[in-house]
C-alpha positions in Angstrom: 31.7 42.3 -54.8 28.7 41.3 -52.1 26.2 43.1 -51.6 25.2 43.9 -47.9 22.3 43.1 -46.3 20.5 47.0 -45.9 21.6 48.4 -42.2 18.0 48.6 -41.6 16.5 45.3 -41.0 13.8 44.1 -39.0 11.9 41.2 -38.1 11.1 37.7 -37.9 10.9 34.5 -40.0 8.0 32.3 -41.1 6.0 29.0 -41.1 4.1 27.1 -38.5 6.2 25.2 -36.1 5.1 21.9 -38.1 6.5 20.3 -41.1 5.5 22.9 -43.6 8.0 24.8 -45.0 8.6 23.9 -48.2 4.7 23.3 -48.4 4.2 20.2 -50.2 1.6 17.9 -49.6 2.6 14.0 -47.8 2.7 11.5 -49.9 2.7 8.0 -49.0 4.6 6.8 -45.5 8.3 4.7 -45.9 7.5 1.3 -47.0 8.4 -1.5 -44.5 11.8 -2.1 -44.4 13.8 -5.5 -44.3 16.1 -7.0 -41.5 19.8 -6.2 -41.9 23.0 -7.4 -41.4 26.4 -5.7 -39.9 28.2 -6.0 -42.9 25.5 -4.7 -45.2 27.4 -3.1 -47.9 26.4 0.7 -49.4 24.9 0.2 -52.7 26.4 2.9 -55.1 25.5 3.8 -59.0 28.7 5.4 -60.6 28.5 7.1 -64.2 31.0 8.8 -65.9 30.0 12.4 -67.4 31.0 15.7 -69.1 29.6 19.1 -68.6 30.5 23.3 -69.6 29.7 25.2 -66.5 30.4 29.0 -66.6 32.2 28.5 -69.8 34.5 25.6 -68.5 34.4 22.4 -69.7 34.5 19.8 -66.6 34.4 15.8 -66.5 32.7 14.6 -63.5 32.1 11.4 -61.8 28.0 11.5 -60.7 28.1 8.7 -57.2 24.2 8.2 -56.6 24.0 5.5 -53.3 24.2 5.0 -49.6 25.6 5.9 -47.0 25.0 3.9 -43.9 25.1 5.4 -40.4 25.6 2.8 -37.9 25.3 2.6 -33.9 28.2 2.1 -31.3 28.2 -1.5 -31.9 28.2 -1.1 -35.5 24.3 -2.2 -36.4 23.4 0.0 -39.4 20.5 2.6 -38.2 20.3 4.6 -41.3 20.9 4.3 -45.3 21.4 8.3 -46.5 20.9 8.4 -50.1 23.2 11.3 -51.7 24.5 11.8 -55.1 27.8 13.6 -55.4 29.3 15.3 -58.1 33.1 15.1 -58.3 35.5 16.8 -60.9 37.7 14.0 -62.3 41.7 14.3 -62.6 42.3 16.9 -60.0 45.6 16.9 -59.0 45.4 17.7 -55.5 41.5 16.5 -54.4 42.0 17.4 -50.5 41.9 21.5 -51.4 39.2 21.3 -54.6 36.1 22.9 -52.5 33.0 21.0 -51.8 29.4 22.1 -51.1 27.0 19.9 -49.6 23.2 20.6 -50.0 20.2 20.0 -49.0 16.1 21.0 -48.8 13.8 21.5 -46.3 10.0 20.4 -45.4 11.0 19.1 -42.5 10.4 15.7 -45.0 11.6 16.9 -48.1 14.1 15.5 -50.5 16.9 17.7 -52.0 15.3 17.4 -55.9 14.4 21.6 -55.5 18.0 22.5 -55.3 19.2 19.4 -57.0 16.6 19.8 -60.3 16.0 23.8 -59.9 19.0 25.2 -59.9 22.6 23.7 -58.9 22.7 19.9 -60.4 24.6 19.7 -63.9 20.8 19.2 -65.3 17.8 20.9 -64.4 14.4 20.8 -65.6 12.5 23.3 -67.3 9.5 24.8 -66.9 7.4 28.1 -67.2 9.4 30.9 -66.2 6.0 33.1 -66.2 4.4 31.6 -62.7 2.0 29.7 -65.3 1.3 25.7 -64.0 3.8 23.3 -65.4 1.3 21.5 -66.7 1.8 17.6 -67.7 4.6 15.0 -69.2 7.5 15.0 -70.9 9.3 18.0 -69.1 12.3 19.3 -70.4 15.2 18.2 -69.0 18.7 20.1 -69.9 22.1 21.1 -69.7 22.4 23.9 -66.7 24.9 25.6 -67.3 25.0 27.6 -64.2 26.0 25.4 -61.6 29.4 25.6 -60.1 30.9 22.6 -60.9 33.4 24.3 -62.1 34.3 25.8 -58.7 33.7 23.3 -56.6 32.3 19.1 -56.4 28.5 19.3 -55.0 27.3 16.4 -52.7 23.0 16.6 -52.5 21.5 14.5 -49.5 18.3 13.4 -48.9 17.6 12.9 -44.8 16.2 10.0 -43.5 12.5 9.9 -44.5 13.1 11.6 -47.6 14.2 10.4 -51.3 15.7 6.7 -51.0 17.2 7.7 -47.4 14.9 5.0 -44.7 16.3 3.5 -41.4 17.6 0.3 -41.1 16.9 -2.7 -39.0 15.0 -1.9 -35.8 15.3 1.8 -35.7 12.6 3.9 -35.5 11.9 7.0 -37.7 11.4 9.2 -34.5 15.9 8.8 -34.0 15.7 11.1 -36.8 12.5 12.9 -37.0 13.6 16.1 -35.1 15.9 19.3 -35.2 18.7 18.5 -33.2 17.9 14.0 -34.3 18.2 15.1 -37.8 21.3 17.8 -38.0 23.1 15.0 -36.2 23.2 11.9 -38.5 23.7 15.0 -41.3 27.0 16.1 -39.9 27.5 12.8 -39.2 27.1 11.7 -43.1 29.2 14.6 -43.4 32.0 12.8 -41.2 32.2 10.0 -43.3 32.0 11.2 -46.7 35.0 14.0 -45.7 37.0 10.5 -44.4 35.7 8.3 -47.3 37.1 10.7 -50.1 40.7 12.1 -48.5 39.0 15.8 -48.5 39.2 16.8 -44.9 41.4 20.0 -45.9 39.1 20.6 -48.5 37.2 24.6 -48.5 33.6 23.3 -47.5 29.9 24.8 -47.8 26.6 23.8 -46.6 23.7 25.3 -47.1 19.6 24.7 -47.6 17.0 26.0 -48.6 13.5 26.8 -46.6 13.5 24.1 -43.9 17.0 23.0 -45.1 18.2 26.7 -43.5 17.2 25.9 -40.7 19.0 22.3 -41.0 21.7 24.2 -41.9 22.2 26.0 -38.8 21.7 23.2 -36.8 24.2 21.3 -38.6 26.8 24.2 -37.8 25.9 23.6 -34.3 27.3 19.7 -34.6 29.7 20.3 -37.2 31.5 23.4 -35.2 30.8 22.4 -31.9 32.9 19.4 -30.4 36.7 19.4 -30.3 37.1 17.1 -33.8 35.6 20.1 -35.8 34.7 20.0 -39.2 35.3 24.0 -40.3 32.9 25.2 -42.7 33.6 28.2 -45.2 30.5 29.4 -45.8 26.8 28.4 -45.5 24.3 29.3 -48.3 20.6 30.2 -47.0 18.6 29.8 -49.5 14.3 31.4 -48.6 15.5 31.3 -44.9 13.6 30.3 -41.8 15.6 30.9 -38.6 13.0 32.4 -36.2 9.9 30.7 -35.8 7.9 33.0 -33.7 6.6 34.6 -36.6 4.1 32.0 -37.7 2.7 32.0 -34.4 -1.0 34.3 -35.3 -1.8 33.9 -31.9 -3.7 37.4 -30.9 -1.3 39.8 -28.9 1.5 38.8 -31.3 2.3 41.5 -33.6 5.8 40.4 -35.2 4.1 38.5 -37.9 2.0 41.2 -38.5 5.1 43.8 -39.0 6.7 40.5 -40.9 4.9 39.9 -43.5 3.8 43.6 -44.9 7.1 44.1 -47.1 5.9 41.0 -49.0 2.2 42.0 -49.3 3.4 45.3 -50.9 5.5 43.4 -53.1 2.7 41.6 -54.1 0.2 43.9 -54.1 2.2 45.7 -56.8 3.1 42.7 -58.7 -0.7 42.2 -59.3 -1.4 46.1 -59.6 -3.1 46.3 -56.6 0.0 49.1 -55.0 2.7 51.0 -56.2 2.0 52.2 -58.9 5.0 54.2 -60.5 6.8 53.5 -57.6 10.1 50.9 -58.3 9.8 47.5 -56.9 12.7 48.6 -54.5 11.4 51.9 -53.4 8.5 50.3 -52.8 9.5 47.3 -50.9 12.2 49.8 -48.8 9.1 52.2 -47.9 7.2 48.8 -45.9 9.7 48.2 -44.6 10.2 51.5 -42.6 6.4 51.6 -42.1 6.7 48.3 -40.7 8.9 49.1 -38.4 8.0 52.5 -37.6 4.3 54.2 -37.7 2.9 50.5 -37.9 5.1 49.5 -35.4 3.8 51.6 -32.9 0.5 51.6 -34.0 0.2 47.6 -33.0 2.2 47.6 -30.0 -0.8 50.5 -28.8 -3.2 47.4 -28.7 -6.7 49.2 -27.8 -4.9 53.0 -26.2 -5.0 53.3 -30.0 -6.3 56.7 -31.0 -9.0 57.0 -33.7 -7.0 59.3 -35.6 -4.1 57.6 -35.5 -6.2 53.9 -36.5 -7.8 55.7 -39.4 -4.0 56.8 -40.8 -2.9 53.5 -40.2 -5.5 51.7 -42.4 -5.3 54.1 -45.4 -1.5 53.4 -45.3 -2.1 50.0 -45.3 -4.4 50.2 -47.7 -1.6 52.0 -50.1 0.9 49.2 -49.1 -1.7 46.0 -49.5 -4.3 46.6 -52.2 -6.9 45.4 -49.5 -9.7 48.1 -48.7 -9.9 50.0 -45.8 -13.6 48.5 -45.1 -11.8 45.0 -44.8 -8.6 46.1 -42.9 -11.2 48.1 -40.5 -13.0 44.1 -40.1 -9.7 42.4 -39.9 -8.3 45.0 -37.3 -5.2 45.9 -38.7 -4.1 42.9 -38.9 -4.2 41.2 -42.1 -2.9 37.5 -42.2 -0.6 35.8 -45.1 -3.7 33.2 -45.7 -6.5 35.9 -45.5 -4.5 38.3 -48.1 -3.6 35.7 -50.6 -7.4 35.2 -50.9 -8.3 38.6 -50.4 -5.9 40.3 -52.6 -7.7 39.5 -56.1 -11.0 38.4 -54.9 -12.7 40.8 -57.5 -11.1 39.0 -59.9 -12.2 35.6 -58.8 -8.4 34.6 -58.5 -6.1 33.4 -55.4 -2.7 34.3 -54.8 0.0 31.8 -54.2 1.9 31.1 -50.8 4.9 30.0 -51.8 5.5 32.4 -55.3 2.8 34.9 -54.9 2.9 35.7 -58.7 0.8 33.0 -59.4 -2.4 33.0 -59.2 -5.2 30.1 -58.7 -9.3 29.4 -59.2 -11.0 27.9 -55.8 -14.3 26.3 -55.9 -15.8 29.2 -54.3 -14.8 33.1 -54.0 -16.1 33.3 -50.6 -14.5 31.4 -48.4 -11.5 33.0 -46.2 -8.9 30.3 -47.1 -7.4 29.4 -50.5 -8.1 25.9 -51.5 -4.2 25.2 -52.5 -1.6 27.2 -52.8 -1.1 27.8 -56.8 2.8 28.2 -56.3 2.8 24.4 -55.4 0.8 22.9 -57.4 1.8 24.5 -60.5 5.4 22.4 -60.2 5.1 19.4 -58.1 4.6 17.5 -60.9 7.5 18.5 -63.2 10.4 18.2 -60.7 9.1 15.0 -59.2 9.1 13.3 -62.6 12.5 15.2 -63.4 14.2 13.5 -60.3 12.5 10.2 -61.1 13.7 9.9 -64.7 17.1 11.5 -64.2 18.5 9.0 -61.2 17.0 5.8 -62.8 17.9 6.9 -66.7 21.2 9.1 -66.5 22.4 8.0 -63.2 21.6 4.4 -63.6 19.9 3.7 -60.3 18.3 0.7 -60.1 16.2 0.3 -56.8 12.3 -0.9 -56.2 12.4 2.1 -53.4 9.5 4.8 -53.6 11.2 8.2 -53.9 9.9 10.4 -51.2 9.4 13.8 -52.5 8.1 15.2 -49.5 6.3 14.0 -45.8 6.1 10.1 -45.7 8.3 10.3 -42.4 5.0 8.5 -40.9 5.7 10.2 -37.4 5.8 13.9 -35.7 8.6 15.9 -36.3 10.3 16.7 -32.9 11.1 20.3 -32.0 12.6 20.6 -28.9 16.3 22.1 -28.5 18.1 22.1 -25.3 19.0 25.5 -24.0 15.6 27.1 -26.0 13.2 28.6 -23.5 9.8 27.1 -24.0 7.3 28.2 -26.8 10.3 30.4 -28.8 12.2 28.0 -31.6 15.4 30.3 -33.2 18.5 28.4 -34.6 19.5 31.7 -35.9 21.9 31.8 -32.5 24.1 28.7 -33.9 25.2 30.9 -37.1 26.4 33.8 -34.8 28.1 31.1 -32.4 29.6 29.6 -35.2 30.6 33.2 -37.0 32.2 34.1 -33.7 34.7 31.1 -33.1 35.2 30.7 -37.1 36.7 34.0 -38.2 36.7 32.5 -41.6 33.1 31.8 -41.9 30.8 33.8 -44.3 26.6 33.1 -45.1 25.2 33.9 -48.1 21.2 34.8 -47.9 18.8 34.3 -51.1 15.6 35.7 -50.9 12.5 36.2 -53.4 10.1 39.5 -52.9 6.9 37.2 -53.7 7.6 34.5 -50.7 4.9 34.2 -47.8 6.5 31.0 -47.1 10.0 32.2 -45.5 9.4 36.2 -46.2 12.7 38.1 -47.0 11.6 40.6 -43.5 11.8 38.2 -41.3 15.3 37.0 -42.6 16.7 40.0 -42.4 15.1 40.5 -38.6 16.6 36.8 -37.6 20.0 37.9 -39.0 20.3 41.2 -37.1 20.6 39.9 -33.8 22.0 36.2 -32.0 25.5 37.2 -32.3 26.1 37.2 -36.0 28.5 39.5 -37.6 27.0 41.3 -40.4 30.0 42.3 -42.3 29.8 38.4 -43.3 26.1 38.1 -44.2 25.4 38.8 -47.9 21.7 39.3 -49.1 20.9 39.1 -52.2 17.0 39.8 -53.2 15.2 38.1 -56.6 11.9 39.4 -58.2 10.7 35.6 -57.8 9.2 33.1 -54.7 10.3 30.7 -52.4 12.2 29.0 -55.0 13.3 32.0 -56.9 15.0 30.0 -60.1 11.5 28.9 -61.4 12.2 32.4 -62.6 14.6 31.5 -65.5 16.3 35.4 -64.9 16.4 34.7 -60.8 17.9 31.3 -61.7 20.7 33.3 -63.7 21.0 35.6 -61.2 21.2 33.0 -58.2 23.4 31.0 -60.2 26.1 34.2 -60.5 25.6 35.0 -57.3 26.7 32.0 -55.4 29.6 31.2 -58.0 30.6 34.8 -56.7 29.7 34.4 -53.0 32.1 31.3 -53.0 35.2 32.2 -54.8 35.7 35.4 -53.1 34.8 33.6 -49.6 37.7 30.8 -51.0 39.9 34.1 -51.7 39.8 35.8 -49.1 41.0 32.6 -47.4 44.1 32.9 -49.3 
């Protein structure tokens, strides 16, 4: 069965309001890119492949190429790079499901998902937050992907992977929310058309960035009168609500956001909690955070002195931090500031991304980390995984850089009609969307130890806008932002989106 989101849930969801999410660093910008003609014809790499997934042996076609989104007078504007996996000798192929997946960044390529946790191989690497250190990584078998279930299509945006424009267009027709969900649905268009499978059960679904691309992509895919119904939409580390990275003095949602995860933390590193299960725990910030703290900030300086001193020896309990600093910080303490806060005794950092790990800077003093740990301790593993696997297994032959993450050489474009100014939340769309698709469930994955997209604020962005929760279905993981570097979160993840789609595809029946 799901399991419910808690009927208690609270606030807001995180990163800046610039392409962040996922947190990896740019790499180099899209190289130049050559004049083309009308008829330029997809390149595609098709291999032939066999795979046991949850026990059930499955030959699969693996189709790593283009797709190429033209204009009106049918000038290509776009090569999307994807690489679908498709069960061989079904029967009936127009009602064998299909899930279609993507990351985030804005800028990033869909290797996380692809390499970390749903592709037929995966690559892997220390389960123990320790760095991934260098070459070969293992790359193997993954049992746990639902292949078996249902064919999985992984896209790269324009910008990212192989994906680039084409001819004269410019990056910025596709470097923004609403520029970007747009030539996704419409990729979505034409590979439903291509392959016969517009009856087929369909998902979507991200992770970080890539949730809020998911929503947006509801929004085009559910709104006009040719409608492409979607079953279900899989959130993975969620970021709806954007007003909780915004530190600006006065606002005290992200300071009510982010507690939950600092006493997960905190307790991960003994700092808190002590005898005290991780649940409990977690459960007790969050009514703090919402209650005594709650009111507490919201005071602003009518704040009593008794009422400030209980306040910073609770938070002290939650955090770890001492009440000395919380008194200097006022009461405020900031994602950044903690993770370099939290174990400065020891000399260590905390990571952003997977707080479990920890990192050295040059200097203890400083206010800021250097680099977050989290990132650096698997960039290098999953882009040499992706590199090796589509030019080895998948045979793709191409001089093009793969883009892991940034390179879209141009300002990501925020601005959604109908949003009042200053306040960005695509968490609407899903409760739109849930309203006139009675059929339509979302599936929310969250890790304790992520200050990237902190499980709080999903569950405040998904108690409001419309959306039904008796459809929303949380599911937590003692892990980061991307929980299956944790081999038993991976398992867990694994079952529980195998589960959260076959009873969504039941209870269709």
């Amino acid at each position: 069965m799901f399991r419910s989101r808690p009927s208690l849930v609270t606030l807001l969801c995180c990163l800046a309001t610039a392409p962040l999410f996922a947190q990896h660093p740019e790499s180099e910008a899209e190289p130049a890119t050559p004049v083309v003609t009308k008829d330029a014809a997809p390149e595609r790499f098709i291999t032939q492949h066999q795979g046991t997934f949850h026990g059930q042996q499955v030959a699969y076609s693996a189709i790593a190429g283009e797709t190429i989104l033209k204009d009106k007078d049918g000038n290509p504007r776009a090569s999307i790079f994807s690489t679908s996996y498709v069960k061989n000798g079904v029967n009936d192929a127009s009602t064998r499901p299909v899930t279609f997946l993507w990351n985030g960044g804005p800028g990033s390529a869909s290797l996380w998902l692809h390499m970390g946790v749903f592709g037929p191989k995966r690559v892997d690497i220390p389960s123990d937050a320790r760095d991934d250190g260098a070459p070969p990584y293992p790359i193997i078998d993954n049992p746990g992907a639902f292949l078996d279930i249902s064919d999985i299509v992984f896209i790269d945006p324009v910008g990212t992977g192989f994906s680039h424009t084409m001819g004269d267009t410019e990056g910025k027709e596709f470097y923004g929310v609403k520029q970007d969900a747009k030539s996704i649905a419409e990729f979505i268009y034409q590979w439903v058309s291509e392959n016969g499978r517009w009856n087929s059960p369909k998902f979507i679904g991200g992770e970080s960035y890539g949730t809020t691309r998911s929503a947006a992509v509801i929004k085009e895919l559910e709104g006009r009168f040719d409608d492409i119904a979607i079953n279900g939409i899989i959130l993975v580390s969620a970021i709806l609500d954007f007003s909780i990275e915004n530190h600006s003095p006065g606002n005290e949602i992200p300071n009510m956001m982010h507690l939950p995860t600092m006493a997960a933390t905190a307790k991960y590193h003994g700092k808190a909690g002590k005898g005290i299960a991780l649940e409990d725990f977690v459960q007790q910030a969050r009514d703090y955070a919402l209650g005594d703290y709650a009111h507490a900030l919201l005071q602003g300086e009518s704040l009593s002195a008794e009422e400030r001193a209980r306040v910073r020896e609770k938070l002290a309990w939650f955090t770890g931090l001492s009440e000395n600093y919380l008194e200097q910080i006022d009461l405020r303490p900031q994602p950044a500031r903690f993770q370099k806060e939290l174990l400065r005794d020891r000399g260590l950092t905390v990571g952003r991304l997977d707080s479990r790990y920890t990192g050295v800077d040059l200097d203890s003093g400083g206010e800021h980390s250097d680099s977050d740990p989290s990132f650096y301790g698997i960039d290098g593993s999953y882009s040499t995984a992706m590199n090796a696997y589509l030019r080895g297994d998948l045979g793709v032959k191409t001089e093009r850089h793969y883009n892991v993450i940034g390179g879209l050489g141009g300002p990501w474009d925020w601005k959604m009609s109908g949003m009042p100014f200053n306040y960005f939340n695509v968490a609407p769309f899903i409760g739109h969307a849930m309203r006139q698709n009675s059929g339509l469930q979302v599936f929310v994955a969250a890790g304790y130890y992520d200050f990237a997209t902190p499980f709080f604020a999903a569950e405040y962005s998904l108690n409001r806008a419309g959306i039904i929760p008796e459809r929303v279905h949380f599911k937590y993981y003692e892990a980061g932002h991307m929980m299956y570097i944790h081999h038993p979160s991976l398992h867990a993840l694994q079952a529980d989106v195998r589960e959260f789609i076959t009873q969504t595809l039941s209870s269709t029946k």
